[in-house]
N, CA, C and O atoms as a MOPAC input file, in Angstrom:
PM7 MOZYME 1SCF
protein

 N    -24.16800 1    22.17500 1   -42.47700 1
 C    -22.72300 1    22.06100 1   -42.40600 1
 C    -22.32200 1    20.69700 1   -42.93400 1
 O    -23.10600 1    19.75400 1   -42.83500 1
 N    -21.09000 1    20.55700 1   -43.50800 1
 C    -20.83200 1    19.39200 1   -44.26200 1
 C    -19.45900 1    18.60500 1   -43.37200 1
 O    -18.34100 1    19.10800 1   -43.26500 1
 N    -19.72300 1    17.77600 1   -43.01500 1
 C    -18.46900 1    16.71700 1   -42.18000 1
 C    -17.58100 1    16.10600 1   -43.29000 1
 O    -18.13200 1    15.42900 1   -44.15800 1
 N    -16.40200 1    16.27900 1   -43.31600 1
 C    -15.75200 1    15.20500 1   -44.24600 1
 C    -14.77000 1    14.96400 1   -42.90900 1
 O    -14.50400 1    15.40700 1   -41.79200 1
 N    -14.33200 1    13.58600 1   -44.19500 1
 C    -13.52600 1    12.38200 1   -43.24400 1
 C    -11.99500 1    13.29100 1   -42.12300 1
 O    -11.41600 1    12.88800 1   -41.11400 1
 N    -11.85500 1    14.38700 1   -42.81400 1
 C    -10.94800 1    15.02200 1   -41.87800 1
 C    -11.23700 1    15.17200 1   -40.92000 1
 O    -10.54400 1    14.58000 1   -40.09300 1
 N    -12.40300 1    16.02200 1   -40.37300 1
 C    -13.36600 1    16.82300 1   -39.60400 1
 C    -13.47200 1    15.75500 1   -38.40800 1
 O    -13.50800 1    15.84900 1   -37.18100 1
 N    -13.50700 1    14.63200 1   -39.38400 1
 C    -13.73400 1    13.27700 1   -38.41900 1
 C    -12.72700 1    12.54800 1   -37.51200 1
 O    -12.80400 1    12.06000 1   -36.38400 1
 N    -11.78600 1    12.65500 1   -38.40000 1
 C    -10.30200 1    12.54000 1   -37.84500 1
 C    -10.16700 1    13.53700 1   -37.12400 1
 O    -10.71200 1    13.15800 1   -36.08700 1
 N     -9.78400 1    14.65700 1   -36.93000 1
 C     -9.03800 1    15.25100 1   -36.18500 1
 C    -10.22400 1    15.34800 1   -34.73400 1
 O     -9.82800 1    15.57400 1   -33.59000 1
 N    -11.75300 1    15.11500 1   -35.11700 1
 C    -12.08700 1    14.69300 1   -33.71800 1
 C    -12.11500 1    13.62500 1   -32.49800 1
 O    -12.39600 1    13.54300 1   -31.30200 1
 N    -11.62300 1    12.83900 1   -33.62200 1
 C    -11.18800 1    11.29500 1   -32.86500 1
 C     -9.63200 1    11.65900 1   -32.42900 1
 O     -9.68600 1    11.24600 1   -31.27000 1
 N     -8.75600 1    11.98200 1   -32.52900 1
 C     -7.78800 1    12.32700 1   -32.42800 1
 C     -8.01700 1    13.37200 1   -31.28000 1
 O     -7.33900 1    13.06400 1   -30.30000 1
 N     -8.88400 1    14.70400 1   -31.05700 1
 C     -9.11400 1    15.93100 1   -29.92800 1
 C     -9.47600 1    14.61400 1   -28.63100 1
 O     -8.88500 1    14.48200 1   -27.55900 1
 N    -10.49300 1    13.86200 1   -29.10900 1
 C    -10.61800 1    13.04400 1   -27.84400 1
 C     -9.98900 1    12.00400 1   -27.37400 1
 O    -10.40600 1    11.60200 1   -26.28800 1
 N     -9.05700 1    11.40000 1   -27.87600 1
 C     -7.51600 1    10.54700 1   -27.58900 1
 C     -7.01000 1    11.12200 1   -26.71700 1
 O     -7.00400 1    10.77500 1   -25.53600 1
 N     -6.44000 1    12.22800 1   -27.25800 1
 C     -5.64400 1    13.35600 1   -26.10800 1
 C     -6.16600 1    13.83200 1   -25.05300 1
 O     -5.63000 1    14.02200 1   -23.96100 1
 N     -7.30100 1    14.04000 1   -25.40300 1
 C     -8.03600 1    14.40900 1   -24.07300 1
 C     -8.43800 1    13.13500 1   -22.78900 1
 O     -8.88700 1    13.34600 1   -21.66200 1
 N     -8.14200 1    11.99500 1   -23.34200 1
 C     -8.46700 1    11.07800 1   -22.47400 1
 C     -7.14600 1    10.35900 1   -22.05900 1
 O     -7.20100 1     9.61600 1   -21.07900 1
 N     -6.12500 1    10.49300 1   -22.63000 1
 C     -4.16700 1    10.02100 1   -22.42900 1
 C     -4.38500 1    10.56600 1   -20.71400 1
 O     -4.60900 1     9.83200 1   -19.75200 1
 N     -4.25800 1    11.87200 1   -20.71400 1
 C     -3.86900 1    12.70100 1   -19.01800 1
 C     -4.53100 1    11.62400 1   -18.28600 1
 O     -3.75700 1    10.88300 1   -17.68100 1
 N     -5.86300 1    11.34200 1   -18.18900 1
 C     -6.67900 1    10.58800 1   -17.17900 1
 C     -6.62700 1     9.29200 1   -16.82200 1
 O     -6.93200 1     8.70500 1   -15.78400 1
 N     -5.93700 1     8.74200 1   -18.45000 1
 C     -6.04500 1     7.52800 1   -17.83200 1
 C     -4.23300 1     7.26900 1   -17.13000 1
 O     -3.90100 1     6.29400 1   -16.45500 1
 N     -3.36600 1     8.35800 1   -17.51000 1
 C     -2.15100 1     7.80500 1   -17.34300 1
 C     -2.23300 1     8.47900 1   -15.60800 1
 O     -1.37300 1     8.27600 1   -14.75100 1
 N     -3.28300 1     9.15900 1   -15.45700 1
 C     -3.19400 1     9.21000 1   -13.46300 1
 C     -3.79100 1     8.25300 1   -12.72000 1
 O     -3.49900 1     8.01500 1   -11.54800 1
 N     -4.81000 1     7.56200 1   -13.50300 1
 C     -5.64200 1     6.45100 1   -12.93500 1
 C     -4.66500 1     5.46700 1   -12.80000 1
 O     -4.77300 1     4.86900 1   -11.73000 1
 N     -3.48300 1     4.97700 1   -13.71400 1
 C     -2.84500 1     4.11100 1   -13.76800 1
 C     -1.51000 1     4.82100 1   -13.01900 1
 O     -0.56000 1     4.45700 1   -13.71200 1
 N     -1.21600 1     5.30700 1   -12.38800 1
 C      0.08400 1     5.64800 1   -11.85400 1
 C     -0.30800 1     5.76500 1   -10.06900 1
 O     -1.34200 1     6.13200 1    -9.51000 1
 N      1.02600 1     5.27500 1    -9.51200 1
 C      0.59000 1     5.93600 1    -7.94000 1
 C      0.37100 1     7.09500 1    -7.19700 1
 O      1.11200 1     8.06700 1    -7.34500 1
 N     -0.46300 1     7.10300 1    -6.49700 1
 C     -0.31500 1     8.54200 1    -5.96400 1
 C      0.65400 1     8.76700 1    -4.65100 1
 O      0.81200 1     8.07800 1    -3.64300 1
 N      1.28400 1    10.11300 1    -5.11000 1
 C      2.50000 1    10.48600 1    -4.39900 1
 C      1.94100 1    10.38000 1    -2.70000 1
 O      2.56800 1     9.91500 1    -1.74900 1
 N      0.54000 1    10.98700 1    -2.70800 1
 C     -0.16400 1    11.24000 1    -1.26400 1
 C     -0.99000 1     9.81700 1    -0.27900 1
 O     -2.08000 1     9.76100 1     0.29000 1
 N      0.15600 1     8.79200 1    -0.44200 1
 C     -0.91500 1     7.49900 1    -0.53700 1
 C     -1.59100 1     7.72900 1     0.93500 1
 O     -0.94200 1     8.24400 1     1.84500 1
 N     -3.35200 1     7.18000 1     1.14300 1
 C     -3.33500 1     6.90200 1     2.83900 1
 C     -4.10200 1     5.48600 1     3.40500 1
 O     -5.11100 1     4.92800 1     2.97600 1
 N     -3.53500 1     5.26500 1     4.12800 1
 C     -3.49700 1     4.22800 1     4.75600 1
 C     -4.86500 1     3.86200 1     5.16500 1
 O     -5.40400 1     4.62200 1     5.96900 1
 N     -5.47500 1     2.90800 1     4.78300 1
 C     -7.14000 1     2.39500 1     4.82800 1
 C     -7.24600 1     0.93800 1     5.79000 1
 O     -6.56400 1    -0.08600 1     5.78300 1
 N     -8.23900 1     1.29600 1     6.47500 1
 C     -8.73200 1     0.51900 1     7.44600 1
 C     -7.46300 1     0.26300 1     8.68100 1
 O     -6.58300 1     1.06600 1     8.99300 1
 N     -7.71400 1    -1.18700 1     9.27200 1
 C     -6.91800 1    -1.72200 1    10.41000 1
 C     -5.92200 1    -2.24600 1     9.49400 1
 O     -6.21400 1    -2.41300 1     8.31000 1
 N     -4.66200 1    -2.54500 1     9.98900 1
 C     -3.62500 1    -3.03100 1     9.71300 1
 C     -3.65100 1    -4.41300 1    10.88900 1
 O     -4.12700 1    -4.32900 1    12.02100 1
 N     -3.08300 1    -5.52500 1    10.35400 1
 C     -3.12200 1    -7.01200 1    10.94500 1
 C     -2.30100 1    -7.54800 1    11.14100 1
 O     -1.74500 1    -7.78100 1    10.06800 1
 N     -1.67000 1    -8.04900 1    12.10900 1
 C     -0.64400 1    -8.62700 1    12.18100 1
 C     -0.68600 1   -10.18500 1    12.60200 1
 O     -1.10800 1   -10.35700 1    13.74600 1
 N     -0.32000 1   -11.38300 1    11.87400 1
 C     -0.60700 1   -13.01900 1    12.39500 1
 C      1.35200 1   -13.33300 1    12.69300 1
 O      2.47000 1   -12.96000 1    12.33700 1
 N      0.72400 1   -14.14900 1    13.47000 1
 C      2.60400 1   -14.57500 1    14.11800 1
 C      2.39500 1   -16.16700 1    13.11000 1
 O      1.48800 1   -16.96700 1    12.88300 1
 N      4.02900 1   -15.95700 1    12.68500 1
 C      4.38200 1   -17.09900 1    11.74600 1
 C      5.09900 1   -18.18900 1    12.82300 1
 O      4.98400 1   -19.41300 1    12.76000 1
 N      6.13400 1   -17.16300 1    14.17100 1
 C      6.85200 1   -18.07300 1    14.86700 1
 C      6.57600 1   -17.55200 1    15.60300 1
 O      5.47600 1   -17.00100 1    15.56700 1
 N      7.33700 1   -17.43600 1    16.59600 1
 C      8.00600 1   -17.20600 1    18.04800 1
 C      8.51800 1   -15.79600 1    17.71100 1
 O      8.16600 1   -14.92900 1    18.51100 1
 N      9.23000 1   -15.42900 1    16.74900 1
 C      9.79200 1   -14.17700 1    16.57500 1
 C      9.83200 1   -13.67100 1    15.11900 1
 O     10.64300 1   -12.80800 1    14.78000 1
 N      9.08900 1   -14.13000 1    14.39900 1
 C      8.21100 1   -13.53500 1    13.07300 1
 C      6.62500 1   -13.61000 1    13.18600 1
 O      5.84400 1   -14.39100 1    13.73000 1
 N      6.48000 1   -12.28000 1    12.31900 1
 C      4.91800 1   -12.19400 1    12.30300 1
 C      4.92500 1   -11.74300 1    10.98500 1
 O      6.04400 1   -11.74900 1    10.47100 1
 N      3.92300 1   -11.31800 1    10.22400 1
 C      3.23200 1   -11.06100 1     8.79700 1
 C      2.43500 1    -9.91000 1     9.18500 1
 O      1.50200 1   -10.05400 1     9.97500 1
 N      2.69900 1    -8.90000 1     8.74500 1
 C      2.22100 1    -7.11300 1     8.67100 1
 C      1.03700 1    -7.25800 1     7.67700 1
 O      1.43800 1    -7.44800 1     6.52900 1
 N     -0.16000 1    -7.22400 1     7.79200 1
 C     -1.26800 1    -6.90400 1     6.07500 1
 C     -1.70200 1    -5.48800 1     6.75200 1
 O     -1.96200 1    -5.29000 1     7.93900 1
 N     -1.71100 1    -4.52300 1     5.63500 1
 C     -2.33700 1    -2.69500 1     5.76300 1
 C     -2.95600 1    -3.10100 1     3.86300 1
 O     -2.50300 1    -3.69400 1     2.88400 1
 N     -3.77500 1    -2.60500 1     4.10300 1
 C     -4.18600 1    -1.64200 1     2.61900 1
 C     -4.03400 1    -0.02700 1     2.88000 1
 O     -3.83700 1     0.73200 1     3.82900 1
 N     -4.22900 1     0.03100 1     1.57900 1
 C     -4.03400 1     1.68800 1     1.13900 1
 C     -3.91200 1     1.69100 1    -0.35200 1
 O     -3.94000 1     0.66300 1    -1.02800 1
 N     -3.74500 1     3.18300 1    -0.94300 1
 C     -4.17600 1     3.64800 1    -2.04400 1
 C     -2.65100 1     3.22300 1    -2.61400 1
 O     -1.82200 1     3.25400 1    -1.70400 1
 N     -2.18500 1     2.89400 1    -3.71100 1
 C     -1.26100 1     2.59700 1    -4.52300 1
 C      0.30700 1     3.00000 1    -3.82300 1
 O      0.21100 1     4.15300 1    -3.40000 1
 N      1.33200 1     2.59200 1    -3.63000 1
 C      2.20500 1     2.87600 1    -3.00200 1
 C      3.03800 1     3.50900 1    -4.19500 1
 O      2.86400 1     3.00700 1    -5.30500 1
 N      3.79900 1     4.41600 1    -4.08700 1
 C      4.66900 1     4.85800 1    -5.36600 1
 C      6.19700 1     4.20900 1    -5.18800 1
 O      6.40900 1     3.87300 1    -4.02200 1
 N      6.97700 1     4.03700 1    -5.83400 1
 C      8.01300 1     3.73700 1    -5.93600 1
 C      9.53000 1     4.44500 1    -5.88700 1
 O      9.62000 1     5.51200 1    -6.49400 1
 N     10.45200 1     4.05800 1    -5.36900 1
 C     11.14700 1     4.87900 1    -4.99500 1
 C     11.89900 1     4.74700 1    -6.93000 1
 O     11.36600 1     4.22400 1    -7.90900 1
 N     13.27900 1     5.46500 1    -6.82000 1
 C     14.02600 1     5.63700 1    -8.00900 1
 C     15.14600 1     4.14000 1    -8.08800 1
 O     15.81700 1     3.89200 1    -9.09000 1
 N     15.15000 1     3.46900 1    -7.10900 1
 C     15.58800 1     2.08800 1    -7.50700 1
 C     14.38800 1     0.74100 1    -7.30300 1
 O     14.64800 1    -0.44200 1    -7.08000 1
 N     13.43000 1     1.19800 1    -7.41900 1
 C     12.25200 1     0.67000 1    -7.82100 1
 C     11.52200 1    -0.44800 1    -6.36600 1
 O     10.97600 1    -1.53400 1    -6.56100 1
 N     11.66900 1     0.03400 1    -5.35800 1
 C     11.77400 1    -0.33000 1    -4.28300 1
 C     10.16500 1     0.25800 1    -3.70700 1
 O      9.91200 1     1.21600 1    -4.43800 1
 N      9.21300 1     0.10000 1    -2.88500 1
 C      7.97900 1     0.67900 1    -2.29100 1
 C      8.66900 1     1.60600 1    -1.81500 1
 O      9.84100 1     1.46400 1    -1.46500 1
 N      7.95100 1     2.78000 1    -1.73900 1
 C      8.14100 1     4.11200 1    -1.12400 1
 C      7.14200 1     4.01900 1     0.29700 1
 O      6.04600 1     4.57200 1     0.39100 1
 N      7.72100 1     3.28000 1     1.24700 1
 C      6.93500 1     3.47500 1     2.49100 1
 C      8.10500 1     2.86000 1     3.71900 1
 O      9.03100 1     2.10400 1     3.42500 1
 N      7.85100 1     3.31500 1     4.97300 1
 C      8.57200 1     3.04800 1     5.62400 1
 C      7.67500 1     2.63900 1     7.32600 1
 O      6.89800 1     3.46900 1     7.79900 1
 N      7.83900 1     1.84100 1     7.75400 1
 C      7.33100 1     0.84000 1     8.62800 1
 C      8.11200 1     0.82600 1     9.62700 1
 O      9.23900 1     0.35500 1     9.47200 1
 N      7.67400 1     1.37900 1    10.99800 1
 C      8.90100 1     1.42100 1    12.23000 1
 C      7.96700 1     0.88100 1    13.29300 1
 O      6.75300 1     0.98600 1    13.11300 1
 N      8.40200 1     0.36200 1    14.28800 1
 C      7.69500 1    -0.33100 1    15.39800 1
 C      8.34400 1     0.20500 1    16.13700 1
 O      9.53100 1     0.16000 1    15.81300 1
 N      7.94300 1     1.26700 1    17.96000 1
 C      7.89400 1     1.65800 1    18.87600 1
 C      8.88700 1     0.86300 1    19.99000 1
 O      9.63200 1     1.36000 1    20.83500 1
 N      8.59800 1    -0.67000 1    19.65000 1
 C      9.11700 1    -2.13000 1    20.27100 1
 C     10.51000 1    -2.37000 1    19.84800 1
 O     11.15900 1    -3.21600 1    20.46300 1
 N     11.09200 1    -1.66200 1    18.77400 1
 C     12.44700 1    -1.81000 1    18.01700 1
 C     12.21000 1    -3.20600 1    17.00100 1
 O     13.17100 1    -3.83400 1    16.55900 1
 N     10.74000 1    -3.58800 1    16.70400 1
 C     10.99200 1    -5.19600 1    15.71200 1
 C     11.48000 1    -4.36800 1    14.41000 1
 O     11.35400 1    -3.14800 1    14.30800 1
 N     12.08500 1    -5.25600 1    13.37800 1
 C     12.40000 1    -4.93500 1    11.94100 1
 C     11.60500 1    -5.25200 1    11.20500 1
 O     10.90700 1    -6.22400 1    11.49200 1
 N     11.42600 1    -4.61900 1    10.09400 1
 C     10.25900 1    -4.94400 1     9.33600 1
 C     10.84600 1    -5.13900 1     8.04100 1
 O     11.38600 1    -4.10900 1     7.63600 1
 N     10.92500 1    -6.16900 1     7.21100 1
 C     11.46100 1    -6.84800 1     5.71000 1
 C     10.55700 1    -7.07800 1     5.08000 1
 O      9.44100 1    -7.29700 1     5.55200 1
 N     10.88300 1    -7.08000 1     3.68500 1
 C     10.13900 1    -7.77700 1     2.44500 1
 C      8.67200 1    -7.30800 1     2.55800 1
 O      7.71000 1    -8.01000 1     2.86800 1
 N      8.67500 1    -5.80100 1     2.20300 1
 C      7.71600 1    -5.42000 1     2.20400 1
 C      6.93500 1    -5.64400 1     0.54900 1
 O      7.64700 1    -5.36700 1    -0.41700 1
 N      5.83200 1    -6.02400 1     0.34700 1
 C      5.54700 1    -6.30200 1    -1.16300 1
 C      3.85000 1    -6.11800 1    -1.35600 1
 O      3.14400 1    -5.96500 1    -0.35900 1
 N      3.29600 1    -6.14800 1    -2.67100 1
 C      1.91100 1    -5.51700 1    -2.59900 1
 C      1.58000 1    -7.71900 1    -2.97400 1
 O      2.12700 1    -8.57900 1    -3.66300 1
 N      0.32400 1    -7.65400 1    -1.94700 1
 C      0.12400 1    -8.96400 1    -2.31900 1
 C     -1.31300 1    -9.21500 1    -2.52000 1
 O     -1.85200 1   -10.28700 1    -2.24900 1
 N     -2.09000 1    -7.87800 1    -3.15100 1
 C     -3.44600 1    -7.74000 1    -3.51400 1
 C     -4.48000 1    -6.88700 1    -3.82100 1
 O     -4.26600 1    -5.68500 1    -3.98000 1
 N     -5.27700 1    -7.23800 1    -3.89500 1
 C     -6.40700 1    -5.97700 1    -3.84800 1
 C     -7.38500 1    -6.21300 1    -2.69700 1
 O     -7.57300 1    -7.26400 1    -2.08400 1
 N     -7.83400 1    -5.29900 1    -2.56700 1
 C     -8.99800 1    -5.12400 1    -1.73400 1
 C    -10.57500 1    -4.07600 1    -2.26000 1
 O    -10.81200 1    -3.12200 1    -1.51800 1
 N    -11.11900 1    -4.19700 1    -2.94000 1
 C    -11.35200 1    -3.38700 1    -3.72700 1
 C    -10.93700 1    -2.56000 1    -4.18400 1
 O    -10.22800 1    -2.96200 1    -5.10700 1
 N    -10.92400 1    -1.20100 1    -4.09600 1
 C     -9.94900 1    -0.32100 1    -4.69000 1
 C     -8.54400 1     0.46300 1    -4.10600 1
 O     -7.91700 1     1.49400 1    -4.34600 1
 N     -8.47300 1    -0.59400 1    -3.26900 1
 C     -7.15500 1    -0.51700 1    -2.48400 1
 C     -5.96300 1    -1.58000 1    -2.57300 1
 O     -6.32600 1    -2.73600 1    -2.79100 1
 N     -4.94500 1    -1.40900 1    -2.46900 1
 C     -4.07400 1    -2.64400 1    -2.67500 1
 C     -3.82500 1    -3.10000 1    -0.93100 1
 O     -3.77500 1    -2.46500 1     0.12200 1
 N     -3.73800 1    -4.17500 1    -1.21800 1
 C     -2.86100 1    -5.23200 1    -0.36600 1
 C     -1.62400 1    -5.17500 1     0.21300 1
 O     -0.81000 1    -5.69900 1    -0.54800 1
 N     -1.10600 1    -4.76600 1     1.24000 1
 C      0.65300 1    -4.62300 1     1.01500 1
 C      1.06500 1    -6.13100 1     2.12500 1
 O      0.19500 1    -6.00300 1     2.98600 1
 N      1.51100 1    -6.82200 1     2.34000 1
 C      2.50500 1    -7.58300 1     3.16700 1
 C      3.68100 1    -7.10600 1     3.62300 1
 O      4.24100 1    -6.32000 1     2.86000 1
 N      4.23000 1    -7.35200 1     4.65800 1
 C      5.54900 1    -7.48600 1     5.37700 1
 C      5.68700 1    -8.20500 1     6.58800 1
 O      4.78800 1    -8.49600 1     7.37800 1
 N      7.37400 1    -8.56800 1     6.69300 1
 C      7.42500 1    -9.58500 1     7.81100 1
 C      7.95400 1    -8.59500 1     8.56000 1
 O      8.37700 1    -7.50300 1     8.17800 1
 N      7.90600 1    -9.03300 1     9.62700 1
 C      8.24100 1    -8.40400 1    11.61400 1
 C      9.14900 1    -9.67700 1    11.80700 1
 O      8.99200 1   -10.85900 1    11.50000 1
 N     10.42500 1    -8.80000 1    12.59800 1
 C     11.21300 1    -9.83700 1    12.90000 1
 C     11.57200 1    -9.55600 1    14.58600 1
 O     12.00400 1    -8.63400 1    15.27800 1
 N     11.20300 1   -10.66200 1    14.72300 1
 C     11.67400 1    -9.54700 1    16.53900 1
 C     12.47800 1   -10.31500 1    17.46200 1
 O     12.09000 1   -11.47800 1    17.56900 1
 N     13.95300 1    -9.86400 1    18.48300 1
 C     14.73500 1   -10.48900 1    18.89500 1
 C     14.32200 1   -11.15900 1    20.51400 1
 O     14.77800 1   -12.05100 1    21.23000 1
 N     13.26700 1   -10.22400 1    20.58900 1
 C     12.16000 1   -10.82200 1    21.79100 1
 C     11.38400 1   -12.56000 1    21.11300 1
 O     11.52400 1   -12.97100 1    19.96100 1
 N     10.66700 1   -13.21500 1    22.15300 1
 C      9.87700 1   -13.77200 1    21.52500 1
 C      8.46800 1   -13.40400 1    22.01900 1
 O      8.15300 1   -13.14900 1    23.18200 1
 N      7.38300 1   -13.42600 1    20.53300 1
 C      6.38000 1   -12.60700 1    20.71200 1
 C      5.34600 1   -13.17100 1    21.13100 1
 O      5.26900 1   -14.39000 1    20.97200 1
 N      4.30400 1   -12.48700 1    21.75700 1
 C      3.31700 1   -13.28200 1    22.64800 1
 C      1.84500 1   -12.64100 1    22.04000 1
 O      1.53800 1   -11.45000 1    21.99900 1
 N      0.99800 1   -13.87300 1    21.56200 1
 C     -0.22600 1   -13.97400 1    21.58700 1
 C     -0.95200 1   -13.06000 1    22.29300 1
 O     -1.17700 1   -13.19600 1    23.49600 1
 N     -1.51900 1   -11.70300 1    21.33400 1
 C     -2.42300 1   -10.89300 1    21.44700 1
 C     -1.51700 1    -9.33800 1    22.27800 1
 O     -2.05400 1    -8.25800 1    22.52400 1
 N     -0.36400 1    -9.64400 1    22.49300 1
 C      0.52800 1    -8.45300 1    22.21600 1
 C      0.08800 1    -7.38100 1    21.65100 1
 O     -0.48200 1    -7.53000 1    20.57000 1
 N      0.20100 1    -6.25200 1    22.11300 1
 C     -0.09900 1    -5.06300 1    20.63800 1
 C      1.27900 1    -4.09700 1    20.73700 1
 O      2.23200 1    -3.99100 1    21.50900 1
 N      0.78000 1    -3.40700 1    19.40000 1
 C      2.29400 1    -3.28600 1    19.05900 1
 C      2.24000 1    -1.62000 1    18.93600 1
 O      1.05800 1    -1.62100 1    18.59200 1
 N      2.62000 1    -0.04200 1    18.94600 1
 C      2.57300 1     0.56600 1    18.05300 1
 C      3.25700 1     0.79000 1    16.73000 1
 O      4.43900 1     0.51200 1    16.52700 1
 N      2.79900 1     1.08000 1    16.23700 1
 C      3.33800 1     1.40200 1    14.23300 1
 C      3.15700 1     2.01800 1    13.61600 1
 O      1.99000 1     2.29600 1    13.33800 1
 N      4.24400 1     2.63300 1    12.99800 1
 C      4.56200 1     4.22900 1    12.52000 1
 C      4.49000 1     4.00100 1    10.72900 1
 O      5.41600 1     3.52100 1    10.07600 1
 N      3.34100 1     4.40700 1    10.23200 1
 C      3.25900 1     4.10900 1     8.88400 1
 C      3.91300 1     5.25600 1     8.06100 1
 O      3.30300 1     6.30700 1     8.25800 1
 N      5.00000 1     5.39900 1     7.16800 1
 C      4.78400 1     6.80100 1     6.49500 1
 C      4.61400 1     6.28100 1     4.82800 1
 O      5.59100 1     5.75600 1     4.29400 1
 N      3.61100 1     6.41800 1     4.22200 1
 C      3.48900 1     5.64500 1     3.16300 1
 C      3.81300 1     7.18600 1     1.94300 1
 O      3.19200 1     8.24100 1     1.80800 1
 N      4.84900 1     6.72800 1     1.36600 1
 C      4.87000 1     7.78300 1     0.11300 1
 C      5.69700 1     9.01000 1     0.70200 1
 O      6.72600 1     8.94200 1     1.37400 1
 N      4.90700 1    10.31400 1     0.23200 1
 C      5.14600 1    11.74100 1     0.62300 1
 C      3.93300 1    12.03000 1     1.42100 1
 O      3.40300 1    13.12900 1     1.25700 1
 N      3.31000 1    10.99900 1     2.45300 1
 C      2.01100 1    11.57600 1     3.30600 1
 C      2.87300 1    11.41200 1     4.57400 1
 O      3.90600 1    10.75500 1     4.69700 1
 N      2.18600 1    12.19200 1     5.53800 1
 C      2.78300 1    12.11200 1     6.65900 1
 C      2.18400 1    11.15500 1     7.43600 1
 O      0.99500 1    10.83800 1     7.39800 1
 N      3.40400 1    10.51200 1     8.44100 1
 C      3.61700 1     9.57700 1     9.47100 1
 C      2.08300 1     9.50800 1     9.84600 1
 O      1.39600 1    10.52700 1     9.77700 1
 N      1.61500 1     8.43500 1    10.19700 1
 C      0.49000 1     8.10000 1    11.39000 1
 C      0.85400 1     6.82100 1    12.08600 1
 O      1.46300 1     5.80600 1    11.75100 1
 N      0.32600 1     7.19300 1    13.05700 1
 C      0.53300 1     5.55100 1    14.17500 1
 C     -0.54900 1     5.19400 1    14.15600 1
 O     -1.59800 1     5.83800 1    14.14600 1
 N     -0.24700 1     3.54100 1    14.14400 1
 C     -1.65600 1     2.62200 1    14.13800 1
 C     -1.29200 1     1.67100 1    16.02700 1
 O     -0.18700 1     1.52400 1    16.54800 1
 N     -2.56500 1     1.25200 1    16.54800 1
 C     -1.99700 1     0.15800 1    17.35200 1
 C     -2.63000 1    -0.79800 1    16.57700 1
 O     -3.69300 1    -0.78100 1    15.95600 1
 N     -1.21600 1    -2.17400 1    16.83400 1
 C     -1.44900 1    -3.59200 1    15.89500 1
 C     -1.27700 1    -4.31000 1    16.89400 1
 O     -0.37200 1    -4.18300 1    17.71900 1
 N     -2.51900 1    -5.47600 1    16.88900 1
 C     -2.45700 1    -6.46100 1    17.74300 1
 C     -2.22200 1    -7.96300 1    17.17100 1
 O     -2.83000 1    -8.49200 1    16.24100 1
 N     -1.11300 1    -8.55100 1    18.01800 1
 C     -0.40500 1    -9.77700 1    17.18700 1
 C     -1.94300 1   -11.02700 1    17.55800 1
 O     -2.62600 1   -11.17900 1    18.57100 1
 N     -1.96200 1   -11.52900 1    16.54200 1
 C     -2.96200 1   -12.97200 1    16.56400 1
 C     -2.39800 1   -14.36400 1    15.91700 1
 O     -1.57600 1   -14.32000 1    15.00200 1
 N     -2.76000 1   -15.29100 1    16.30900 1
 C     -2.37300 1   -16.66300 1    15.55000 1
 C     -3.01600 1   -16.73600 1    14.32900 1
 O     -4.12100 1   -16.20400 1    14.23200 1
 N     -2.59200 1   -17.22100 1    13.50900 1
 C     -2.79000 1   -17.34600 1    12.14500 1
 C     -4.05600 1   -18.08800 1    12.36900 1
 O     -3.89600 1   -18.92500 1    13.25800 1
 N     -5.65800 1   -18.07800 1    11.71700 1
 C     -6.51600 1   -18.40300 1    11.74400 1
 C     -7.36700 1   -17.71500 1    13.09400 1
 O     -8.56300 1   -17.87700 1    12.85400 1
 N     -7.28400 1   -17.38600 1    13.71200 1
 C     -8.00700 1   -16.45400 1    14.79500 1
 C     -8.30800 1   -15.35700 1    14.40600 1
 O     -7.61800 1   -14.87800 1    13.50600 1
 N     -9.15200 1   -14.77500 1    14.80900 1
 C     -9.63800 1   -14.13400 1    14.18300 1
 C     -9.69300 1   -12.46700 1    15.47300 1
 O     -9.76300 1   -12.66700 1    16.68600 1
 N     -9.65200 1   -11.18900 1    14.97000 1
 C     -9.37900 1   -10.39700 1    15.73000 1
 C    -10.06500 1    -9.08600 1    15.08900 1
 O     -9.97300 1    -7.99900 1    15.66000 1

């Protein structure tokens, strides 16, 4: 059988396309994100603390905002939620806890994760001083 430069082209070209789908899911979030390992919480004050969870890629809402929602049992608020890493093949997320109580050293908290289109799970989070270790 004889190969010419077409033959050649249009197979470099069959395997382009065939590799576009895979990589554009590898690179996008998944709608089903879930929530990996312990979630951590360190107190900044008296009535802020710092939220760290990993999990699988968070997707984004349509005004470009994280698609996850963070409720505490205790009524604290939870702001400025943002991805602030990796963890191997998990990202990093941050958020602050704001609470009108003031919060006490080794407190635990419950917390209602719903990350994406996966359903709700509760974690218990126990508050620590920044550098202690838990």
């Amino acid at each position: 059988m004889f190969i010419t430069r077409n033959h050649l082209i249009a197979a470099a070209v069959t395997a382009a396309t065939a590799l576009v789908p895979a990589a554009a899911l590898a690179a996008r979030a998944d709608s089903h994100p879930v929530l990996k390992g312990s979630p951590q919480m360190r107190s900044i004050d008296d009535h802020h603390a710092k939220l760290n969870f990993a999990s699988e890629r968070l997707p984004r809402t349509a005004t470009g905002k994280l698609d996850a929602k963070i409720t505490y049992a205790a009524g604290l608020r939870v702001s400025n939620l943002k991805q602030s890493g990796r963890h191997g093949s998990d990202f990093v997320y941050t958020a602050r806890v704001t609470s009108k109580t003031k919060l006490a050293n080794h407190q635990k908290f419950a917390v209602r994760f719903r990350l994406g289109d996966s359903p709700t799970v509760q974690r218990t989070v126990k508050l620590y001083k920044v550098g202690e270790h838990g």
